[in-house]
PDB file of N, H, CA, C and O in Angstrom:
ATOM      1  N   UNK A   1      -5.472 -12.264 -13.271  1.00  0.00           N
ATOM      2  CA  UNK A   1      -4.226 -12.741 -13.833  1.00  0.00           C
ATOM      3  C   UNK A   1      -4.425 -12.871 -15.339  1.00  0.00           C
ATOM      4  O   UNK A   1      -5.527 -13.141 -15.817  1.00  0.00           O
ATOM      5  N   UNK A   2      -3.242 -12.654 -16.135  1.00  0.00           N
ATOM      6  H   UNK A   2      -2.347 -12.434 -15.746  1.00  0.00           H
ATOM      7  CA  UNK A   2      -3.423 -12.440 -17.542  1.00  0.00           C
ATOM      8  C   UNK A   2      -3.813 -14.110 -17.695  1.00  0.00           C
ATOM      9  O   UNK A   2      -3.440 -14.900 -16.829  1.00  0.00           O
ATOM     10  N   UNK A   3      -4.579 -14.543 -18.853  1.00  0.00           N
ATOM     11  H   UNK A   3      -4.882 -13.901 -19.557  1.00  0.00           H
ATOM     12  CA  UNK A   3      -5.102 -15.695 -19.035  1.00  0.00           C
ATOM     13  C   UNK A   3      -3.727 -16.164 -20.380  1.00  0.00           C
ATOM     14  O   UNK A   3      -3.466 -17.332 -20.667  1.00  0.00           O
ATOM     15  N   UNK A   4      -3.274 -15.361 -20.796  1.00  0.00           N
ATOM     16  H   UNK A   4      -3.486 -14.411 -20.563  1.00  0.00           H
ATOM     17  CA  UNK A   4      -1.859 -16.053 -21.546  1.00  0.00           C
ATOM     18  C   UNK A   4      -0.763 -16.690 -20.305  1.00  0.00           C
ATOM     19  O   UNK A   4      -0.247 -17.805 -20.372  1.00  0.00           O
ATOM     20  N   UNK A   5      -0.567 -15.750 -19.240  1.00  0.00           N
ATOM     21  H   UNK A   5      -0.987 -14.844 -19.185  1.00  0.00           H
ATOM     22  CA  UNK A   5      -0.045 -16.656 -18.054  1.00  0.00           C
ATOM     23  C   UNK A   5      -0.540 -17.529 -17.903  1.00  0.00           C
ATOM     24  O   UNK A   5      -0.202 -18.273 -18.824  1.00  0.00           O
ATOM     25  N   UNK A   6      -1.264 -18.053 -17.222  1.00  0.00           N
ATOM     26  H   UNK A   6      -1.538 -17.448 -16.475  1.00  0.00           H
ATOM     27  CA  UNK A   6      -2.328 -18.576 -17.137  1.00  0.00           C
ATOM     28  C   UNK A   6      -1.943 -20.450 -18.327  1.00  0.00           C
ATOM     29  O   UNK A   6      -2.000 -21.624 -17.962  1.00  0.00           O
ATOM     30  N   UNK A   7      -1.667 -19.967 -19.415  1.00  0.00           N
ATOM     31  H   UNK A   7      -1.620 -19.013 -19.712  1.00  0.00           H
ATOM     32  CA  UNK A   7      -1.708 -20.698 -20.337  1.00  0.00           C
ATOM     33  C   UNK A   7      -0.264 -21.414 -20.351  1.00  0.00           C
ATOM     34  O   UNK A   7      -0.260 -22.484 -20.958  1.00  0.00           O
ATOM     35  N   UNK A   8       1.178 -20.941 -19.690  1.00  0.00           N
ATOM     36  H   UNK A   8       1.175 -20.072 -19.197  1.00  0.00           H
ATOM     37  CA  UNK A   8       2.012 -21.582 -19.472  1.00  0.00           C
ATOM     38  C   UNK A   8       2.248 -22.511 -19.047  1.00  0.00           C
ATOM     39  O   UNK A   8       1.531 -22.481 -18.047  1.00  0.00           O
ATOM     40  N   UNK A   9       3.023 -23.913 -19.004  1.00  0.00           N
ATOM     41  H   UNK A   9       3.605 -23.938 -19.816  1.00  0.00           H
ATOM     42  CA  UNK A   9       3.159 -24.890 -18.477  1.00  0.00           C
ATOM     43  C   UNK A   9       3.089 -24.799 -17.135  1.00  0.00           C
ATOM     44  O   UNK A   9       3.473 -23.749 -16.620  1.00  0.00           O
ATOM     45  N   UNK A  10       2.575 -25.902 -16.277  1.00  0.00           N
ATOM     46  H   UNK A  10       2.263 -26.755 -16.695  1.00  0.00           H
ATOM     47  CA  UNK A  10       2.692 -25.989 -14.802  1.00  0.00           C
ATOM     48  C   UNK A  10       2.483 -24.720 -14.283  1.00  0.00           C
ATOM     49  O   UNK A  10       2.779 -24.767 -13.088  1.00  0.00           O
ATOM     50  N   UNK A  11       2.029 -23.337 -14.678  1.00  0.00           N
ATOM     51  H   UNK A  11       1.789 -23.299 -15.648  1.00  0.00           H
ATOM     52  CA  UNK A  11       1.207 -22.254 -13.875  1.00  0.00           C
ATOM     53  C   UNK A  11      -0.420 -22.538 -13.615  1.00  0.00           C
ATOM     54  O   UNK A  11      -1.120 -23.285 -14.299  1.00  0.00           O
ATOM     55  N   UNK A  12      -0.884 -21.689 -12.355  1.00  0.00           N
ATOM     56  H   UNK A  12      -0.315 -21.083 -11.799  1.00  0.00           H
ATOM     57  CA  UNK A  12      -2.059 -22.430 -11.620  1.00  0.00           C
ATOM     58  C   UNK A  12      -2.421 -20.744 -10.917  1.00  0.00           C
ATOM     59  O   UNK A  12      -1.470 -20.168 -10.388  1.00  0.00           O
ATOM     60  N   UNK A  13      -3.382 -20.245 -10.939  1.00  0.00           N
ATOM     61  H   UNK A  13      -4.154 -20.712 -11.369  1.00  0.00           H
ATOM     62  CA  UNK A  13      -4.098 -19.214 -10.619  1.00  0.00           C
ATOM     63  C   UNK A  13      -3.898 -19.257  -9.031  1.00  0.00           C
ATOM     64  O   UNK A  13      -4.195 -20.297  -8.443  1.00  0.00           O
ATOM     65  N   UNK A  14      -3.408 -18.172  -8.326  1.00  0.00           N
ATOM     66  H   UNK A  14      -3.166 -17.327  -8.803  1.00  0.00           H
ATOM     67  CA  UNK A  14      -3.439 -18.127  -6.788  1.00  0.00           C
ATOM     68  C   UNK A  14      -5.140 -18.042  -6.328  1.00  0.00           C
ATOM     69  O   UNK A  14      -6.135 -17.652  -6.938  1.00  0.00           O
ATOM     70  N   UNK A  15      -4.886 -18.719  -4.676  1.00  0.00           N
ATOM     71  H   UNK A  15      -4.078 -19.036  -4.181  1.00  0.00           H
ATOM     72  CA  UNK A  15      -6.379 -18.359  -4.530  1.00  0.00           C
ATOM     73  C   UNK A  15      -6.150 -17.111  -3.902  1.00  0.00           C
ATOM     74  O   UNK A  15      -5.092 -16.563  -3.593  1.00  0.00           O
ATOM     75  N   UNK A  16      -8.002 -16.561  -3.694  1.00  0.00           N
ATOM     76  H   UNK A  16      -8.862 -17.006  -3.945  1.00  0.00           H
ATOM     77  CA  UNK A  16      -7.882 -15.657  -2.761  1.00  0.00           C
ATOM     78  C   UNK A  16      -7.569 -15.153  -2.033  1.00  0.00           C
ATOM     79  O   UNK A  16      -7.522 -13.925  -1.958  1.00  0.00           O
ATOM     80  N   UNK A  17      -7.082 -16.335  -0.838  1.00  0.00           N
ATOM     81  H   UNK A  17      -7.120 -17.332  -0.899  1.00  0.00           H
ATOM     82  CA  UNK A  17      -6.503 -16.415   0.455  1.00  0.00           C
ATOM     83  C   UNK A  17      -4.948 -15.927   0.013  1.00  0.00           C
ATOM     84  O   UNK A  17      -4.408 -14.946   0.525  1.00  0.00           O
ATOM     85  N   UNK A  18      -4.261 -16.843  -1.110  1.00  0.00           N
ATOM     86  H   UNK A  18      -4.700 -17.640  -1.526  1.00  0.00           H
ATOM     87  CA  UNK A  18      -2.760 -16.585  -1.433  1.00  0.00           C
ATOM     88  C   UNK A  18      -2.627 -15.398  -2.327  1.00  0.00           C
ATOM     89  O   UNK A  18      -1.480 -15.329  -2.769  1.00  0.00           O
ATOM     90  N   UNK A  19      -3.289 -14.587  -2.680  1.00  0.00           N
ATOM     91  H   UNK A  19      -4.220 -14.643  -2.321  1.00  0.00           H
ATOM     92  CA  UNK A  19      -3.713 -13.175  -3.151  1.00  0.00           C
ATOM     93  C   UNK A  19      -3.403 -12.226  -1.869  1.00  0.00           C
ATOM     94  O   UNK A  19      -2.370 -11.561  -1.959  1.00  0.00           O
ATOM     95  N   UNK A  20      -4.078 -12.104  -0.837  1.00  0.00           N
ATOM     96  H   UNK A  20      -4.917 -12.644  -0.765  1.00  0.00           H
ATOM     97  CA  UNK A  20      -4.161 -11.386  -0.192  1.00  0.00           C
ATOM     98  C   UNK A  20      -3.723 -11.865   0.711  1.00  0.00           C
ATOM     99  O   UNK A  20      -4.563 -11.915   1.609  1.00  0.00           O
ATOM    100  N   UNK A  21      -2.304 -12.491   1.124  1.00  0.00           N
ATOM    101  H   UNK A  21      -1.621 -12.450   0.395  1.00  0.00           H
ATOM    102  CA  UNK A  21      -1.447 -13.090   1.275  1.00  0.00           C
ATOM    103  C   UNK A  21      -0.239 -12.395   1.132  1.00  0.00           C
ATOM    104  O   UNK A  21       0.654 -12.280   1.972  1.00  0.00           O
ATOM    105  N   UNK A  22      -0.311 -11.725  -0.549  1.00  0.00           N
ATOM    106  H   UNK A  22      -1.036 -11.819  -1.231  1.00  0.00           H
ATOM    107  CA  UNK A  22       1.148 -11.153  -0.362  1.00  0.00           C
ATOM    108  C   UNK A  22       1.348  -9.969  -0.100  1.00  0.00           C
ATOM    109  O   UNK A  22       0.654  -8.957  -0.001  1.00  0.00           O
ATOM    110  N   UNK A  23       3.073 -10.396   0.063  1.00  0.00           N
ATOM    111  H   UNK A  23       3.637 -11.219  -0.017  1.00  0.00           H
ATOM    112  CA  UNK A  23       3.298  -9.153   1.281  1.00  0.00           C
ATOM    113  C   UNK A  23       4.336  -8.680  -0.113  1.00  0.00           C
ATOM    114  O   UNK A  23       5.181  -9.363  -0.691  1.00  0.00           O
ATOM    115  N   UNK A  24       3.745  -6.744  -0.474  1.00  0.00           N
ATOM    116  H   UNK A  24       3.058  -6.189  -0.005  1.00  0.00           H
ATOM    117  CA  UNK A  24       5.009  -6.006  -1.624  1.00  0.00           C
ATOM    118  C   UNK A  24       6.238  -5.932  -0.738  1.00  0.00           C
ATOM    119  O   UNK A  24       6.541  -4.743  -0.636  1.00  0.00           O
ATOM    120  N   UNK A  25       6.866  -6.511  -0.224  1.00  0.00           N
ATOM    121  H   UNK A  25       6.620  -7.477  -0.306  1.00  0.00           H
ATOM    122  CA  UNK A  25       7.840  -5.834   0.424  1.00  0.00           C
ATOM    123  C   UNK A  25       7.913  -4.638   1.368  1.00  0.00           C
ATOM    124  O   UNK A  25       8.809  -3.833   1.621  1.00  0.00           O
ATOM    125  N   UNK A  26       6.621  -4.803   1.815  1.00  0.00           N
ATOM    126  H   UNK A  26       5.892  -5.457   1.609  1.00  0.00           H
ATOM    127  CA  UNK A  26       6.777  -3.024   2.904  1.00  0.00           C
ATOM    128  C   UNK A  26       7.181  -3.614   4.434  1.00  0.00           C
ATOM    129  O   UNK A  26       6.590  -4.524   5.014  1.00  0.00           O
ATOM    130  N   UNK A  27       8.618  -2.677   5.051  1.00  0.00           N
ATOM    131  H   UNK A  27       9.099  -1.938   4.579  1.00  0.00           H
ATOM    132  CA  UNK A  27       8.962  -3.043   6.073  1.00  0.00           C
ATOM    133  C   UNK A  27       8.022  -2.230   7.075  1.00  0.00           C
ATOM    134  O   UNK A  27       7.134  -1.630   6.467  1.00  0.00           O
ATOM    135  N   UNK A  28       7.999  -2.073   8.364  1.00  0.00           N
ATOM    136  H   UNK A  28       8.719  -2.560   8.857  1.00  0.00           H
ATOM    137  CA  UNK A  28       7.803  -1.252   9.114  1.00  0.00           C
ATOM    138  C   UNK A  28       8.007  -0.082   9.235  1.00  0.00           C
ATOM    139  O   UNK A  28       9.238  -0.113   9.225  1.00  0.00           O
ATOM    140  N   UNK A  29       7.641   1.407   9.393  1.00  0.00           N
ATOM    141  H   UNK A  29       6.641   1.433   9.401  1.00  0.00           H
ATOM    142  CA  UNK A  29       8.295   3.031   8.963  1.00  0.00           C
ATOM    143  C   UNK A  29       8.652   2.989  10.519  1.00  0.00           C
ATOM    144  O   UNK A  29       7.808   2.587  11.320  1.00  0.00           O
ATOM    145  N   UNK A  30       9.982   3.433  10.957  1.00  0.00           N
ATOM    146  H   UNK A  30      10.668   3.760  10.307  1.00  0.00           H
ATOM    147  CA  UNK A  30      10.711   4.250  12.161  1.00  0.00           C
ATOM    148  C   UNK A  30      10.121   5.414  12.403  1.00  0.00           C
ATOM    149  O   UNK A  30       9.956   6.125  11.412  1.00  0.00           O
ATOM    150  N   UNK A  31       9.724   5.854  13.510  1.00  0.00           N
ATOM    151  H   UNK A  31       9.858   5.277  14.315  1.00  0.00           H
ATOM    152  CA  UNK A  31       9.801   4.891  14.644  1.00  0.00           C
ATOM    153  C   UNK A  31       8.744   4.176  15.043  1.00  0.00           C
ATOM    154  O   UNK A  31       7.744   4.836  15.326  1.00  0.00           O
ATOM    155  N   UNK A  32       8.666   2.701  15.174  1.00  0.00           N
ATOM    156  H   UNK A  32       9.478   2.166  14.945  1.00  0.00           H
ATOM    157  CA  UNK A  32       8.266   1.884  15.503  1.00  0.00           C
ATOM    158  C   UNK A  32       7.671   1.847  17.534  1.00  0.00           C
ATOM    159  O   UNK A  32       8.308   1.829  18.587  1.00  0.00           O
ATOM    160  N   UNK A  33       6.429   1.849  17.248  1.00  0.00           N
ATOM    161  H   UNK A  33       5.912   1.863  16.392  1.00  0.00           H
ATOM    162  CA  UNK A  33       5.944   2.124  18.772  1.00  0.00           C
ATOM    163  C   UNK A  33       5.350   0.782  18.924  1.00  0.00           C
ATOM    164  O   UNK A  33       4.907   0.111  17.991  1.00  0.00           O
ATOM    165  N   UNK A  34       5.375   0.389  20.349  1.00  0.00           N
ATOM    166  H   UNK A  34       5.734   0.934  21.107  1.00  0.00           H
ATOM    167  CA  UNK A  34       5.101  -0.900  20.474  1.00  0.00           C
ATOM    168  C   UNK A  34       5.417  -1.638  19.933  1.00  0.00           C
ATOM    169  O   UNK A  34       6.496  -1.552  19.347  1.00  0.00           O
ATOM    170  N   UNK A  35       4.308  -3.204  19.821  1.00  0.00           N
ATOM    171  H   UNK A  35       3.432  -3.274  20.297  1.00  0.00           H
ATOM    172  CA  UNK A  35       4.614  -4.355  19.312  1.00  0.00           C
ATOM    173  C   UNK A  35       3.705  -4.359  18.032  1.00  0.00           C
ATOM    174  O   UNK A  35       2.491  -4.234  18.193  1.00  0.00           O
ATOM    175  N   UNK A  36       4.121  -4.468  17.024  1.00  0.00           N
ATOM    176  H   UNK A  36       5.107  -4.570  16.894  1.00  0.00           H
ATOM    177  CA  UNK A  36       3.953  -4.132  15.540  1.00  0.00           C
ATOM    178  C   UNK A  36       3.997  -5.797  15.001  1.00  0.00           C
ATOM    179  O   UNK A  36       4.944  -6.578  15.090  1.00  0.00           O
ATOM    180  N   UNK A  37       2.688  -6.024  14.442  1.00  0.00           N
ATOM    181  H   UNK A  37       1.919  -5.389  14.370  1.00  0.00           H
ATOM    182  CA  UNK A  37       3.087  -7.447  13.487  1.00  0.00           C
ATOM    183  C   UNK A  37       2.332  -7.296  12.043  1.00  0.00           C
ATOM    184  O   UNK A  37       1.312  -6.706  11.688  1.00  0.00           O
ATOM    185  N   UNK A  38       3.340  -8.132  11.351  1.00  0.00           N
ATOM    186  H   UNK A  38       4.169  -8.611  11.639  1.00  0.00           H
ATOM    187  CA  UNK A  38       3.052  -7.488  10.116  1.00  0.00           C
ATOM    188  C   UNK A  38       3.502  -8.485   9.206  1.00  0.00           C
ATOM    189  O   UNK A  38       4.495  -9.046   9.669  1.00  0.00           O
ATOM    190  N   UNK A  39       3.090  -9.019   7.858  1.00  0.00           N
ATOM    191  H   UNK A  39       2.283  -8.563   7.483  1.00  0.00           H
ATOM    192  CA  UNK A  39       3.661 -10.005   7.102  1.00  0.00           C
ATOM    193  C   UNK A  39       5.083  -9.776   6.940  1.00  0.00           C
ATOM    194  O   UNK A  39       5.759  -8.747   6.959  1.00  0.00           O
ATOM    195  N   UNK A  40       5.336 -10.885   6.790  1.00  0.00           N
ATOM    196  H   UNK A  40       4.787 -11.721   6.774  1.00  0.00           H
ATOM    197  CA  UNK A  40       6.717 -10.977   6.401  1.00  0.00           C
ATOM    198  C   UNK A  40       7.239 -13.093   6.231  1.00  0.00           C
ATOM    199  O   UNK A  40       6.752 -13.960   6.956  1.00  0.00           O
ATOM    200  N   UNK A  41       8.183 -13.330   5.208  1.00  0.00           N
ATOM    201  H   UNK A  41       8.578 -12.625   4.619  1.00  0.00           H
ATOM    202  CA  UNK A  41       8.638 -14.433   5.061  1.00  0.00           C
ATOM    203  C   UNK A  41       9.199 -14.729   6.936  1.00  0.00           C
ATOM    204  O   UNK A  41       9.270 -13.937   7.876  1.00  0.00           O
ATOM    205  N   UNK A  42       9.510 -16.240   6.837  1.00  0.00           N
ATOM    206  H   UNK A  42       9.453 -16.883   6.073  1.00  0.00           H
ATOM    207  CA  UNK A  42      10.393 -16.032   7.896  1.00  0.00           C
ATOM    208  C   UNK A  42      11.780 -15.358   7.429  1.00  0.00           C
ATOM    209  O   UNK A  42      12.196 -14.379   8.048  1.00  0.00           O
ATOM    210  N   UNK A  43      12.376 -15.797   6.516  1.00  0.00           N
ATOM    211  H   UNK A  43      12.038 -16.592   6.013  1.00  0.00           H
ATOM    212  CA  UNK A  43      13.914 -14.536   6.127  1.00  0.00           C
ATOM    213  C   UNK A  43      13.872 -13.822   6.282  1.00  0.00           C
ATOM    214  O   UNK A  43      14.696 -13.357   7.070  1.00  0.00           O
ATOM    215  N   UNK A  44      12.660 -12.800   5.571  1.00  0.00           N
ATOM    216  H   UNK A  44      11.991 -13.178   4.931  1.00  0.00           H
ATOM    217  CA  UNK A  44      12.524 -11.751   6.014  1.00  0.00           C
ATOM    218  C   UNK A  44      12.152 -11.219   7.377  1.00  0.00           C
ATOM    219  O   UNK A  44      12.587 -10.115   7.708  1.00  0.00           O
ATOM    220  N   UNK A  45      11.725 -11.604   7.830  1.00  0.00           N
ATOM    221  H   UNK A  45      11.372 -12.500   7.561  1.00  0.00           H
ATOM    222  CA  UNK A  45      11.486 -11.343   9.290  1.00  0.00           C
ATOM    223  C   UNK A  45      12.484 -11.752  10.554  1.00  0.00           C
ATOM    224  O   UNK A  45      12.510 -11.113  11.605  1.00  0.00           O
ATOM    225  N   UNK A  46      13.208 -12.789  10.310  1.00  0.00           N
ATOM    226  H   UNK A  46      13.187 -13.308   9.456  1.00  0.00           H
ATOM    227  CA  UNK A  46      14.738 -12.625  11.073  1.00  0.00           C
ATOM    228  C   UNK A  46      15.885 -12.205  10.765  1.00  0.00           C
ATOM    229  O   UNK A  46      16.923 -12.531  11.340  1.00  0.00           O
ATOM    230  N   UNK A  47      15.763 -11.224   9.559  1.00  0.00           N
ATOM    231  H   UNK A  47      14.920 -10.959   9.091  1.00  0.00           H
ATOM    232  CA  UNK A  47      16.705 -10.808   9.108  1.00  0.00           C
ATOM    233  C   UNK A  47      16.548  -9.025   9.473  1.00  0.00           C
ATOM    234  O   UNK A  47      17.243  -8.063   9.146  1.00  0.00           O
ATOM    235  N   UNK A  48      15.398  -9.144  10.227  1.00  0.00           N
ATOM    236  H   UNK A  48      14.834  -9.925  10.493  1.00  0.00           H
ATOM    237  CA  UNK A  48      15.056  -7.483  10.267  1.00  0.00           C
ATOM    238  C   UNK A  48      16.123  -7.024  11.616  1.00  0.00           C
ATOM    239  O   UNK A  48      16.893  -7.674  12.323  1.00  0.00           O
ATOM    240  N   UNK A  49      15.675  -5.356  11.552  1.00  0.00           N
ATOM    241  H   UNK A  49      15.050  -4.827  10.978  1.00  0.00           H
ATOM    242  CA  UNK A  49      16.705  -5.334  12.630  1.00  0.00           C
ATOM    243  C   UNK A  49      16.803  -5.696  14.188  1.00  0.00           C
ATOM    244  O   UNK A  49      15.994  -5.303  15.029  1.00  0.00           O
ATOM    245  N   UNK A  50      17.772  -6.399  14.410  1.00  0.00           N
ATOM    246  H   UNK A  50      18.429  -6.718  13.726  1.00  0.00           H
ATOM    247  CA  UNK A  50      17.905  -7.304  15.501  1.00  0.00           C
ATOM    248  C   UNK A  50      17.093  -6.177  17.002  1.00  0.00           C
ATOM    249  O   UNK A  50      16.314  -6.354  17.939  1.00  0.00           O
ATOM    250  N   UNK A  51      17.828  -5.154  16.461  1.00  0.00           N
ATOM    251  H   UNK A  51      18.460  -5.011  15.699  1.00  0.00           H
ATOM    252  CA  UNK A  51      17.430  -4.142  18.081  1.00  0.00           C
ATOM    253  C   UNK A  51      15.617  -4.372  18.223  1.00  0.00           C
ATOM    254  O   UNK A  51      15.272  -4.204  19.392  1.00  0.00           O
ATOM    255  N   UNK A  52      14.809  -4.606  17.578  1.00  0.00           N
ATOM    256  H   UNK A  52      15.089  -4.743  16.628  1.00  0.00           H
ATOM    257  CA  UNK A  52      13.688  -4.991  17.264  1.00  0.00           C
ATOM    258  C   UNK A  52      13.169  -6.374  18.133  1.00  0.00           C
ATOM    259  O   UNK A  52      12.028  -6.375  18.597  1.00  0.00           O
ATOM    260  N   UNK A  53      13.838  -7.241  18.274  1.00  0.00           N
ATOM    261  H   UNK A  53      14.764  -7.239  17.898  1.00  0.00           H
ATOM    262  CA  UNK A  53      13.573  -8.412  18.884  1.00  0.00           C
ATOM    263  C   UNK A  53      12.665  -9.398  17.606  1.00  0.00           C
ATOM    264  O   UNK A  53      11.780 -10.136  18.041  1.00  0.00           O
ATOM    265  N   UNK A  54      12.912  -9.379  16.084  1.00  0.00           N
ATOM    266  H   UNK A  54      13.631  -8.780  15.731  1.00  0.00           H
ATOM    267  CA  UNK A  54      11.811  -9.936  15.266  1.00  0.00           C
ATOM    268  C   UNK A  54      11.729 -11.212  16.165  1.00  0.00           C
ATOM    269  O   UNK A  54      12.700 -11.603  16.812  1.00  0.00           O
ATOM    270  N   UNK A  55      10.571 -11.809  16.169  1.00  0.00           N
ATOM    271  H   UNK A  55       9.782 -11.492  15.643  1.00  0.00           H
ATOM    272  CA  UNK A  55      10.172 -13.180  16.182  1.00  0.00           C
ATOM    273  C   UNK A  55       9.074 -13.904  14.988  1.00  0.00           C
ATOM    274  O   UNK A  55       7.962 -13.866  15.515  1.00  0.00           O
ATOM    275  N   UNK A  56       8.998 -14.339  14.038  1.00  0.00           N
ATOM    276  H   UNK A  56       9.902 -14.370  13.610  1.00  0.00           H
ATOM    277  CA  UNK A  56       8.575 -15.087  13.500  1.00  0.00           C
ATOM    278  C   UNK A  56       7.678 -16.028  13.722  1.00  0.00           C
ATOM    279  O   UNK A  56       7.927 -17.230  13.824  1.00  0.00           O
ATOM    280  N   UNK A  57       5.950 -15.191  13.852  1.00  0.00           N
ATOM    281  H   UNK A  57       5.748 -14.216  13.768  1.00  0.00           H
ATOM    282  CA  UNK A  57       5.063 -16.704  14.345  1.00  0.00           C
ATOM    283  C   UNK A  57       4.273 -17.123  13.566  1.00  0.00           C
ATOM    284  O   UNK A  57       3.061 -16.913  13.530  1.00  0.00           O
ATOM    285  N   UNK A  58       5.010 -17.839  12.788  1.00  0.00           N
ATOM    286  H   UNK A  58       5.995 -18.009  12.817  1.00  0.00           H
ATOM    287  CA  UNK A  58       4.214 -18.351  11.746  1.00  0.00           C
ATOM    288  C   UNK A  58       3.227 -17.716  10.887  1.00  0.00           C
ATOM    289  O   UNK A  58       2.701 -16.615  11.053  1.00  0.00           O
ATOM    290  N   UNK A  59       2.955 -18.954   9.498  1.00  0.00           N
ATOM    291  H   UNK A  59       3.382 -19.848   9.364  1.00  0.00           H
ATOM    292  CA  UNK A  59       1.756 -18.200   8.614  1.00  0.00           C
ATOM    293  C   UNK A  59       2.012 -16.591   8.195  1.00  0.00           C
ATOM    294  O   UNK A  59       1.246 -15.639   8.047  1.00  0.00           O
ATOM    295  N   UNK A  60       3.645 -16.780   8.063  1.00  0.00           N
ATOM    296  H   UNK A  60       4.267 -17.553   8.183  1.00  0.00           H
ATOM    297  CA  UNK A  60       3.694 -15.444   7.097  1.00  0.00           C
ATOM    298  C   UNK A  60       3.855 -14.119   8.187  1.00  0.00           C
ATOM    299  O   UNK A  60       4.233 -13.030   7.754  1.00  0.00           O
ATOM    300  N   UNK A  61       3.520 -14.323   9.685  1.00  0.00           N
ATOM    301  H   UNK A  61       3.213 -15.208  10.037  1.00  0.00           H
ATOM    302  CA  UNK A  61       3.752 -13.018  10.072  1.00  0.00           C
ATOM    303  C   UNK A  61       4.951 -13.117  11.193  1.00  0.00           C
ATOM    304  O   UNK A  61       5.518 -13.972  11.873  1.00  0.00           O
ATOM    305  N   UNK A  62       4.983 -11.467  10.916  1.00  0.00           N
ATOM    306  H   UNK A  62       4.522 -10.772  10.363  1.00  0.00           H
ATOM    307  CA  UNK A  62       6.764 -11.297  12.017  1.00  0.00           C
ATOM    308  C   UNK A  62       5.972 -10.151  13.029  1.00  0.00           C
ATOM    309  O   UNK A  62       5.126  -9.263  12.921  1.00  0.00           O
ATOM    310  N   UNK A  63       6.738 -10.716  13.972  1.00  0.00           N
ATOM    311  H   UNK A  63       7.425 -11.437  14.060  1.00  0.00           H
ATOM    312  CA  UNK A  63       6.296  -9.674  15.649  1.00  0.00           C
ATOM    313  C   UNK A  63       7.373  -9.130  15.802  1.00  0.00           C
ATOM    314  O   UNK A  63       8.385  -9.824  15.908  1.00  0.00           O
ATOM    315  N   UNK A  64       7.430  -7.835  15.848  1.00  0.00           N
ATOM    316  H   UNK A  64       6.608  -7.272  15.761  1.00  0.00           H
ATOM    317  CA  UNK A  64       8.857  -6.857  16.249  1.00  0.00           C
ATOM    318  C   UNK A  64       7.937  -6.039  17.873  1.00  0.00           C
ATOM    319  O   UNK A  64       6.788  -5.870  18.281  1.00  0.00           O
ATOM    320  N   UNK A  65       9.275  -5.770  18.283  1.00  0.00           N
ATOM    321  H   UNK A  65      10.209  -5.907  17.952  1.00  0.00           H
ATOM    322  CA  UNK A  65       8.925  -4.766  19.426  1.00  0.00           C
ATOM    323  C   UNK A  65       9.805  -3.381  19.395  1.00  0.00           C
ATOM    324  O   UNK A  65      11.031  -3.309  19.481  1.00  0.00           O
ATOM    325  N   UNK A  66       8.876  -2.299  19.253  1.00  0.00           N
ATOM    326  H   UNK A  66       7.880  -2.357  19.183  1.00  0.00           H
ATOM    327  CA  UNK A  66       9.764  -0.985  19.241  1.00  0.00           C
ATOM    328  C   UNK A  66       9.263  -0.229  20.711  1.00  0.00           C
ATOM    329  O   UNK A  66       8.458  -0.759  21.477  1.00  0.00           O
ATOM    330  N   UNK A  67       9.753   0.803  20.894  1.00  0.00           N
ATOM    331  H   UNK A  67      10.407   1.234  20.272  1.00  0.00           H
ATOM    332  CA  UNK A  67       9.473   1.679  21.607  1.00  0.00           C
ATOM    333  C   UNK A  67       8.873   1.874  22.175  1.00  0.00           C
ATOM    334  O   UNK A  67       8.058   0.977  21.960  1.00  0.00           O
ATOM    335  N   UNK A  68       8.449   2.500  22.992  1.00  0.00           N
ATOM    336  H   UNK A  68       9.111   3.229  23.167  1.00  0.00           H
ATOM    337  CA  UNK A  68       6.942   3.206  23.907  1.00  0.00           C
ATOM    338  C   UNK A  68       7.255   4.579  23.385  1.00  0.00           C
ATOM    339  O   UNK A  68       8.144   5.241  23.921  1.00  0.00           O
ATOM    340  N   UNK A  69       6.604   5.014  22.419  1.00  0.00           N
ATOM    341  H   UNK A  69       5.882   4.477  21.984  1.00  0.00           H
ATOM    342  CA  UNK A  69       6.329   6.396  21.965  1.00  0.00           C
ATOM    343  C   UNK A  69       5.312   7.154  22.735  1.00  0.00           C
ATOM    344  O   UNK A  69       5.030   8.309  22.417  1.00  0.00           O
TER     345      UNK A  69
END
């Protein structure tokens, strides 16, 4: 992290754990086989598509169910 960030009021260096933690925004690629879990907010993850069944179990990850490919 730039150390001028760093130098702003009330900013605080992520740890490791909350580093590799985040999720860029990548959804799942179609078609989706089986049961697929994968980070996601809870918003994001009950907002996915319903035909999917998302469930949200905590700690950042979402369980979808696709297909039997």
């Amino acid at each position: 992290m730039l150390k001028n960030i760093l130098n702003l009021e009330g900013a605080q260096e992520l740890s490791i754990f909350e580093k590799k933690s985040i999720n860029g925004g990548a959804f799942p690629v179609e078609p989706i086989c089986g049961n697929v879990v994968w980070s996601a907010s809870e918003t994001v993850c009950l907002n996915y598509n319903p035909y999917y069944g998302p469930v949200y179990l905590g700690n950042n990850k979402c369980s979808i169910v696709g297909d039997v490919c």
